[in-house]
N, C-alpha and C positions, 0 to 999 in steps of 0.2 A: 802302635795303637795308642792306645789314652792313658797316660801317666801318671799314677793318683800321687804321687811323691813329692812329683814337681809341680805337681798343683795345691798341694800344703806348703810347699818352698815358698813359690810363689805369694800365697795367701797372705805367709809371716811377716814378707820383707815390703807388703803391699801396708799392712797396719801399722799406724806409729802412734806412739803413744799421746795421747789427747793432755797428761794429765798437766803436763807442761804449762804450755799455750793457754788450757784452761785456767792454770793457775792466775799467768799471767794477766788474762785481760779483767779477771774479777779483781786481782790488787788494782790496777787500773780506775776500775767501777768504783773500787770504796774510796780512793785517794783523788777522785777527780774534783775538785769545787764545783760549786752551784754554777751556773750560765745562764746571764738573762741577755732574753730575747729583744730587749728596747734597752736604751739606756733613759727611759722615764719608768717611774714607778707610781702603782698609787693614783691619787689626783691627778697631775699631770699627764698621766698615760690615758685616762678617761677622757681627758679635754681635750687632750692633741686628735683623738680617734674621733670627737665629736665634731671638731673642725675639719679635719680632713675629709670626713665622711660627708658634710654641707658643702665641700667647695665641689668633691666630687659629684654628689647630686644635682648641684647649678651648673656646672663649669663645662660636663661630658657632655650633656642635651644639647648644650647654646655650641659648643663645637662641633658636635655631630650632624647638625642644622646647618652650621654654617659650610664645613667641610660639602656636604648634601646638593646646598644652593651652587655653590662654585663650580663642582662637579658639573652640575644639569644647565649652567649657562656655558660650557666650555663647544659645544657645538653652536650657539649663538655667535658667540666670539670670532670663532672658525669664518661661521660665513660670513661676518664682517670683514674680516681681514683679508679677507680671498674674495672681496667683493659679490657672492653666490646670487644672481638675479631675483631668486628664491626665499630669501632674508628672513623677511617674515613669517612665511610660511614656517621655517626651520625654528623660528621663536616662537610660535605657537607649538607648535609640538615638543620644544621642551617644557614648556610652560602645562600642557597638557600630559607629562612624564612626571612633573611635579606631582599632581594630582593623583596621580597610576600608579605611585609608587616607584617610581624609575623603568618601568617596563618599555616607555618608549622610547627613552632613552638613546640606546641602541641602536635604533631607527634613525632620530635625530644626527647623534655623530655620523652616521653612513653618509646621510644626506648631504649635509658639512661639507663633506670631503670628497663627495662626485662630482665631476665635469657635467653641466645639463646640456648634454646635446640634443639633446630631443626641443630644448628650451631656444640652442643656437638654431635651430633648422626653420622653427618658426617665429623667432621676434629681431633672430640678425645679431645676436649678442648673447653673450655668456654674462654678462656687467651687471651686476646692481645701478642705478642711476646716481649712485653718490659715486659712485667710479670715476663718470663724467665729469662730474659736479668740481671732484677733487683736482682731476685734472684742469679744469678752466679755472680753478685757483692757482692752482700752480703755472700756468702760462701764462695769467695777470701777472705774477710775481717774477715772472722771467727764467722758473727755473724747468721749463716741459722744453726739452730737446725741441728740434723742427723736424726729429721722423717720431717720433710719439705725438707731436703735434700731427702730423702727418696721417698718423693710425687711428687716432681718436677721431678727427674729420671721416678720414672713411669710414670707418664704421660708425657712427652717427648716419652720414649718407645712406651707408647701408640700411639699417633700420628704417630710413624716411621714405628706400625707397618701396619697402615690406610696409609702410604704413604703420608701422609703431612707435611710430617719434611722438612720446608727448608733447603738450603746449610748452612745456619746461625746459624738456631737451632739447627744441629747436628752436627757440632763444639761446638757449644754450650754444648750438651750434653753431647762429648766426655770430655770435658772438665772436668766435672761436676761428670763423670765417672771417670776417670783419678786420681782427686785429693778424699783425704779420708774424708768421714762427721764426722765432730766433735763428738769424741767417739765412732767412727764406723772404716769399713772397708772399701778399696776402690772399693771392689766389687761391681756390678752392681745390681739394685736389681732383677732380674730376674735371674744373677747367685749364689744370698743369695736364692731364693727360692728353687732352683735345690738342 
């Protein structure tokens, strides 16, 4: 049954004595010196806080701004660098994410970063026209391979024959037809298959 004996046992060897410990940490209390929080006092402590507090008022906004801006052109960037046919479209809408608050944001970077196949099915190219562009610079300069020379004609081809070849792009491609790929012929490639 239930032990009342061994539960005063218990009870005594459960308490210890406080007075000790207590003693201890009030000597502690009175013998500790003062502790300051800055090591300016005074004047000095007033001005530092007065400065710190104006760099902080100017300095956080113009970074928070700037960080903000970076952020909402970082899907612009994207589809530049991945050539996106879509380019502008994807700068307006960050542009219009600016204004939203960053809501569209999200929408933008998605966009970014899709394949348009919907875009390939009807114009014959996934390419921004600076794709092109970049590449017939770079084949003037001698450095576009003669099968990227090669892919770039077809598909140019392709598109002209979907009827989307601008006035631009097919100068462009005359162009491009015109001069010979490195280690190739200037032939076109649709008159190399023939």
């Amino acid at each position: 049954m239930h032990d009342p004996a061994g539960a005063v046992q218990r009870a005594s060897r459960a308490r210890k004595p406080l007075g000790a410990p207590l003693a201890a940490a009030l000597l502690c209390a009175v013998a500790s010196a003062p502790v300051r929080a800055s090591f300016l006092s005074g004047e000095a402590l007033d001005t530092a806080a007065n400065v710190l507090s104006w760099l902080v008022l100017i300095l956080v906004p113009i970074a928070g701004i700037a960080v903000f801006w970076m952020v909402h052109v970082l899907p612009e960037k994207i589809a530049h660098k991945k050539h996106h046919p879509q380019r502008e479209a994807i700068q307006t809408l960050c542009l219009l994410s600016l204004v939203f608050g960053g809501l569209l944001w999200p929408l933008a970077w998605l966009w970014a970063y899709t394949k348009p196949v919907a875009y390939k099915s009807v114009y014959g190219t996934e390419k921004h026209e600076d794709f092109f562009q970049q590449h017939a610079e770079r084949h003037e300069r001698g450095e576009l391979s003669a099968e990227e020379h090669r892919r770039v004609l077809e598909e140019l081809e392709h598109m002209e024959a979907r009827g989307h070849l601008t006035p631009q792009l097919r100068r462009l491609r005359e162009r491009l037809a015109a001069t010979p790929a490195p280690g190739g012929s200037s032939a076109a490639p649709s008159e190399e298959r023939a």
